[in-house]
C-alpha beads as a LAMMPS data file, in Angstrom:
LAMMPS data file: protein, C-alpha beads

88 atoms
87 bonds

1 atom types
1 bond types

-500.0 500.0 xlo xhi
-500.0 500.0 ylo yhi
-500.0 500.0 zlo zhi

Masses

1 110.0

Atoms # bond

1 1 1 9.686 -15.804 -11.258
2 1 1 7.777 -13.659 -9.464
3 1 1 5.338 -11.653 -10.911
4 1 1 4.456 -7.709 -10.146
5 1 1 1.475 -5.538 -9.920
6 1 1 1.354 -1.692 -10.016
7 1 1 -1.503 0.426 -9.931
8 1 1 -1.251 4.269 -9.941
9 1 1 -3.822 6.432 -8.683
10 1 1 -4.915 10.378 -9.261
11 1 1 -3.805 11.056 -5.598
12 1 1 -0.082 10.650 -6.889
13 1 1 0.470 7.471 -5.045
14 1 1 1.635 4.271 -6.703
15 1 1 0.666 0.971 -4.913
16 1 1 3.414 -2.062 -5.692
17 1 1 2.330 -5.945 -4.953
18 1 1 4.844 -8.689 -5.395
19 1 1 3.329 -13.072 -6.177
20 1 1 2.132 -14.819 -6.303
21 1 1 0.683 -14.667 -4.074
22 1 1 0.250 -10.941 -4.619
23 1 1 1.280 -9.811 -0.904
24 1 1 1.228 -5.542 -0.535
25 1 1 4.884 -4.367 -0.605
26 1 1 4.596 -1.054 -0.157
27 1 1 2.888 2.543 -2.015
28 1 1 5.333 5.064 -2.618
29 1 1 3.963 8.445 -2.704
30 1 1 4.884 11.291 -5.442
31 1 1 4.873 14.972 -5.831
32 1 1 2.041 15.713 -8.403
33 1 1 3.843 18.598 -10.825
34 1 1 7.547 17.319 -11.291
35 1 1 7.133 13.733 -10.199
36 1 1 8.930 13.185 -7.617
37 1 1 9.487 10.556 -5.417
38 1 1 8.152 12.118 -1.886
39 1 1 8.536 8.997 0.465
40 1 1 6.860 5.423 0.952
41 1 1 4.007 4.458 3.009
42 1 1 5.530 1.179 4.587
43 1 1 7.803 1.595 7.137
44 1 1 10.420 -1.311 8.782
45 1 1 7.683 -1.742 11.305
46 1 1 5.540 -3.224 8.242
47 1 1 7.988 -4.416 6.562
48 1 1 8.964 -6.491 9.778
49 1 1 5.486 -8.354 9.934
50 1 1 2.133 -6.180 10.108
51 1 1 1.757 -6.328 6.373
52 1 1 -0.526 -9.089 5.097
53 1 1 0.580 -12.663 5.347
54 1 1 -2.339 -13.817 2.067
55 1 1 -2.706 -12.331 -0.805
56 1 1 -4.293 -8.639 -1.090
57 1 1 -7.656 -8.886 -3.280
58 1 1 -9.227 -5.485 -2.983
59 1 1 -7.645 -1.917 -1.174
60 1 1 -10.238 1.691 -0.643
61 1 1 -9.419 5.269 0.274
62 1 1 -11.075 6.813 2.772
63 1 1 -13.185 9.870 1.669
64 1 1 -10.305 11.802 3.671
65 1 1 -8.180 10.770 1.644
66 1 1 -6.211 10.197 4.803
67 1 1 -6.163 5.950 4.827
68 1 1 -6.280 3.245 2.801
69 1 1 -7.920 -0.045 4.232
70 1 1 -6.223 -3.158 2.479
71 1 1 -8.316 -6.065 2.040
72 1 1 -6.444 -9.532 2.415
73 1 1 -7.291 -13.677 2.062
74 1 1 -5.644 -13.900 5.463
75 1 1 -9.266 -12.733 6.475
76 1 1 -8.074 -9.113 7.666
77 1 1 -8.985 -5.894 6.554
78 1 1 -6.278 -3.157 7.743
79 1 1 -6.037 0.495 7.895
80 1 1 -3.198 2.071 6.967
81 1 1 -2.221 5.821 8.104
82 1 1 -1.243 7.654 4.819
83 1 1 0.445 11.214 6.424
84 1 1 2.139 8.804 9.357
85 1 1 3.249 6.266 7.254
86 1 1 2.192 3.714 9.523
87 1 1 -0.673 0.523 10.135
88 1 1 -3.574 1.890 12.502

Bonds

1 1 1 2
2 1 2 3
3 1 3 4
4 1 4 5
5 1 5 6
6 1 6 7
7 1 7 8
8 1 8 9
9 1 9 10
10 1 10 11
11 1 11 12
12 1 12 13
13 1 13 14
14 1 14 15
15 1 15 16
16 1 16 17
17 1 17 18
18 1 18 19
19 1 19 20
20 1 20 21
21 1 21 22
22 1 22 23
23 1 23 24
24 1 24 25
25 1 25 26
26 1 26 27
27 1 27 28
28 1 28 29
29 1 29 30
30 1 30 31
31 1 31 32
32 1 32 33
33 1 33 34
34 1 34 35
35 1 35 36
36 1 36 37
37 1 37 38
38 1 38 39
39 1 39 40
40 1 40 41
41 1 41 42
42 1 42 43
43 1 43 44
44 1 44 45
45 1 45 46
46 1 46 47
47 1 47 48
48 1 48 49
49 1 49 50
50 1 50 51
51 1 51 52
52 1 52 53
53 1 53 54
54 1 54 55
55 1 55 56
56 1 56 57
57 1 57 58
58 1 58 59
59 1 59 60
60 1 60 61
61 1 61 62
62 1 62 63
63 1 63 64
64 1 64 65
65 1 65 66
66 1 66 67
67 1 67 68
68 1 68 69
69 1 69 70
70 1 70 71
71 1 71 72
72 1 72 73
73 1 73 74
74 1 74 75
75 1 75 76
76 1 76 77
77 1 77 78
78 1 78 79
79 1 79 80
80 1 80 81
81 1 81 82
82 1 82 83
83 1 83 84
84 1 84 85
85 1 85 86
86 1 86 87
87 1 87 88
């Protein structure tokens, strides 16, 4: 069975990881009054492949606030584009 972790943050973002291994499935981003769901950070593009292939042990914001670096036992540190959705 595999297990989940979820970790919320003050920015309104909630960060999902599925193991193990605990691989980075995707943060989905909500409004901060109501609650809403406002969209996901992963796209198909990540999805597809350019997500970590080890486990993800430690993840930072940017003092922007504008990226996220992901850092991953597959020896890769990766930057992920908040507003664009996207990997840098």
């Amino acid at each position: 069975r595999p297990f989940r972790l979820v970790s919320g943050s003050e920015d309104n973002t909630v960060a999902i990881f599925e193991g193990p291994p605990f691989k980075f499935k995707t943060v989905v981003l909500f409004e901060g009054i109501e609650g809403t769901k406002t969209g996901e950070l992963v796209d198909d593009s990540v999805k597809g492949g350019a997500a970590h292939s080890g486990s993800v042990f430690g993840l930072a914001w940017s003092p922007c606030g504008q990226r996220i670096a992901t850092a991953s036992g597959d020896k890769t540190v990766k930057i992920w584009n908040v507003p664009e959705r996207a990997l840098e």
